[in-house]
C-alpha positions in Angstrom: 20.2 134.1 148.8 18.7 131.1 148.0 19.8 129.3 144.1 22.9 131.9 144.0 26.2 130.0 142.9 29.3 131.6 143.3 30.6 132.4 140.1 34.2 130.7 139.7 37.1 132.6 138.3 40.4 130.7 136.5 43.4 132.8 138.1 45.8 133.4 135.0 48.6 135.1 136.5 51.2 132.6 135.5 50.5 132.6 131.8 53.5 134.1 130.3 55.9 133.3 133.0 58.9 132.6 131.7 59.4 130.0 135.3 56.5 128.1 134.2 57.3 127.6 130.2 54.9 125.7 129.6 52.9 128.7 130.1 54.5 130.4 127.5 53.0 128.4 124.7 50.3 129.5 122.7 48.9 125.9 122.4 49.3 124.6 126.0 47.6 127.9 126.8 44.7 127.4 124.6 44.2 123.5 125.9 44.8 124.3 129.5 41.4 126.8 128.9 39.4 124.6 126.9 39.8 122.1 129.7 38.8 125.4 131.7 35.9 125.7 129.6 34.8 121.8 130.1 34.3 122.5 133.8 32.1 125.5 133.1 34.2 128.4 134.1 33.9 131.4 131.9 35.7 134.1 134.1 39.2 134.3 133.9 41.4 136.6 136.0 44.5 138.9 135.2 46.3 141.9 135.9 48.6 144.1 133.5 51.1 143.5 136.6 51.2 139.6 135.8 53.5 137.1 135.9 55.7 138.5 138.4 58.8 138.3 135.7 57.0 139.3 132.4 54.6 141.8 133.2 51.7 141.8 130.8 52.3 138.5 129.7 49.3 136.8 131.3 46.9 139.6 129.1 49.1 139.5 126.2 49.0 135.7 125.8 44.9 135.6 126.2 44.8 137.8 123.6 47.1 135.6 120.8 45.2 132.7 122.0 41.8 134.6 121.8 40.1 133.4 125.3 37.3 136.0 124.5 36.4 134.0 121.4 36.7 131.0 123.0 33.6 132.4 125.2 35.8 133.6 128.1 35.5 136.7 130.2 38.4 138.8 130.8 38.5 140.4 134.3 41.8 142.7 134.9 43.1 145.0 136.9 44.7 148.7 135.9 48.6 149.2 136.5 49.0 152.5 137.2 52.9 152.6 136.3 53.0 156.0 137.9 51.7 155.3 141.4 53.3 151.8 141.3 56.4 151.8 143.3 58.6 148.4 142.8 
């Protein structure tokens, strides 16, 4: 196990949260992640079931600020709207 780093995900599940605007914007979004970026994480994390009060924000707002472009990973999870009980 020697020389193996962890590898360190950015959690995004309050991007698009209408509780957090500035997390709503585009731009703040795109220079929250380049600061990200700075500190050499790559990996971000989502889920179609995040925020809490817009679901599928978090994804959709990574995708108009193109984080994959930017050099980011995208890890998500699956909503499974027919097994998912509220």
């Amino acid at each position: 196990m020697a020389g193996h780093c962890p590898t360190l995900f950015f959690g995004t599940a309050t991007f698009g949260s209408f509780a957090i605007p500035t997390f709503t914007s585009p731009a703040n979004v795109s220079d929250l992640l380049d600061a990200v970026k700075q500190l050499g994480i790559t990996e971000l994390d989502t889920a179609a079931r995040y925020p809490y009060d817009n679901t599928g924000g978090s994804e959709r707002i990574l995708g108009e600020v193109q984080a994959s472009s930017k050099g980011f990973s995208i890890n998500t999870k699956v909503l499974l709207p027919e097994i998912w009980k509220d």
